[in-house]
N, C-alpha and C positions, 0 to 999 in steps of 0.2 A: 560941428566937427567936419573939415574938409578931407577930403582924401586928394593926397595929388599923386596923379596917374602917373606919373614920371619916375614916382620910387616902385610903383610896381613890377615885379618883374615881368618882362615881355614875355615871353613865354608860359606864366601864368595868364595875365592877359590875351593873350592869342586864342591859351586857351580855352575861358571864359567866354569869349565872341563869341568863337567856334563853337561851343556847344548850346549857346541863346539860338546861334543860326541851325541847329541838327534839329533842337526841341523845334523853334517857327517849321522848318519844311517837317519832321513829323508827324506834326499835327494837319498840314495838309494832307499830305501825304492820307495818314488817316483817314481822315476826312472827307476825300475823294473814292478810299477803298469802301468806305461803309455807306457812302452815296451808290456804287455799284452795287455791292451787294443787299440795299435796300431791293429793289426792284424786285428779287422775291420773299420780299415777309408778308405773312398772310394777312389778310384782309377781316377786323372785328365791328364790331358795334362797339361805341362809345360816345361819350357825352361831353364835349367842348364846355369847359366852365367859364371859362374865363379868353380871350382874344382882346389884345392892344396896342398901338403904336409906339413906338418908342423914339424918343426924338420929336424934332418940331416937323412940323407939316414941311414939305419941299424940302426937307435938312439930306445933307446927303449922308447923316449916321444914320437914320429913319430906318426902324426893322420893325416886326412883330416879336409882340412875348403871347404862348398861349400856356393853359391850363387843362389838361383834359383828366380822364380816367376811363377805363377802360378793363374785362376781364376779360382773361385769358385763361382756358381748365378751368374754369372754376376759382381764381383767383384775381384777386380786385389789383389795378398800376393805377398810378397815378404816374404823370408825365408833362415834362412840358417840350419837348424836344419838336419842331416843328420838321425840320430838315436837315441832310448831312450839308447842306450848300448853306452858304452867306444870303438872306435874304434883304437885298439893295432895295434902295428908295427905291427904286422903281418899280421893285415885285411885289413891295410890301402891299400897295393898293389892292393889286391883281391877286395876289395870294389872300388877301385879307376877304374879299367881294367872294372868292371861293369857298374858302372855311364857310365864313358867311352863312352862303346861299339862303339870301330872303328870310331866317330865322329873325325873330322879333324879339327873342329872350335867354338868358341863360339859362341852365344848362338844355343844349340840343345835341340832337344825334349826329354825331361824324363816322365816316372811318377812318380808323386809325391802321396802320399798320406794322406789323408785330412780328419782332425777330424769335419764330418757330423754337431756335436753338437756345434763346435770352430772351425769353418774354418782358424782361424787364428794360428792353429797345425795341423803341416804337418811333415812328413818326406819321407824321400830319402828311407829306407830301414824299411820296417814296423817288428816288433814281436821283441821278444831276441833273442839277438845275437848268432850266428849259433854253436859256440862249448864252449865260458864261459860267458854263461848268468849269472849263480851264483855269477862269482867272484865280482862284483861290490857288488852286497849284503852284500857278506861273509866279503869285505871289512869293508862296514859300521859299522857289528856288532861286527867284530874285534875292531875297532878303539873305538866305542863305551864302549866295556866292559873295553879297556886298559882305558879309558878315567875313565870310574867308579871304578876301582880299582886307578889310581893315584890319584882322588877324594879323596878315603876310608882313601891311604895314607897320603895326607896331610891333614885331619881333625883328625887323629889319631897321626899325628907326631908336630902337634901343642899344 
């Protein structure tokens, strides 16, 4: 079944984009704010079950997936949240040799770090990311404006 966009209305349309482009920058937006406010959640003992590549070697989709767990009071998380930042081919190595550190087996000790007020958010690698914290932002509000300007145009070319 095809849909042709021509009998849509523009204005429905407009604004449909419009709010794919609010959802995209909110989630940076997000994104960046709990990258900040990572920097102070407290510091536990936990245990890295699982760390992996994702993607092919040199691929520029190439991230890490991890598995940890970790207690908090007295109560047992499980997580896999590594960081509030996009981890690129090229941090994946660098972040990956970190988590790491010379372990030889599953499950090892990490720190995780643990949001005080939500124990049930943590990450592997707390603050933004060490050299393009921006870019995930810059993303959102790129996609965002292209998103309001293709809007502008199909309520004007209807």
């Amino acid at each position: 079944m095809r849909i042709n966009l021509l009998l849509v209305d523009p204005i429905i349309l407009s604004g449909i984009i419009v709010m794919v482009g609010v959802l995209i920058l909110g989630s940076s937006v997000n994104a960046y704010i709990n990258a900040r406010r990572s920097v102070s959640f407290s510091s536990v003992s936990g245990n890295l079950l699982d760390l992996q590549f994702t993607g092919k070697a040199k691929d520029s989709k190439t991230g890490l997936v991890a598995s940890y767990e970790y207690r908090y009071e007295g109560k047992k998380y499980n997580a896999h949240k590594i960081a509030y930042f996009s981890i690129h081919h090229n941090q994946a190595a660098l972040f990956h040799s970190q988590l790491w550190q010379g372990n030889d087996a599953f499950p090892f000790k990490i720190d995780v770090y643990v949001n005080h007020n939500k124990p049930e958010q943590s990450v592997l690698i707390k603050g933004l990311s060490p050299k393009r914290w921006y870019l995930d932002l810059f993303n959102g509000c790129v996609f965002f404006l292209a998103c309001v300007f293709i809007s502008v145009a199909a309520y004007f070319s209807g």
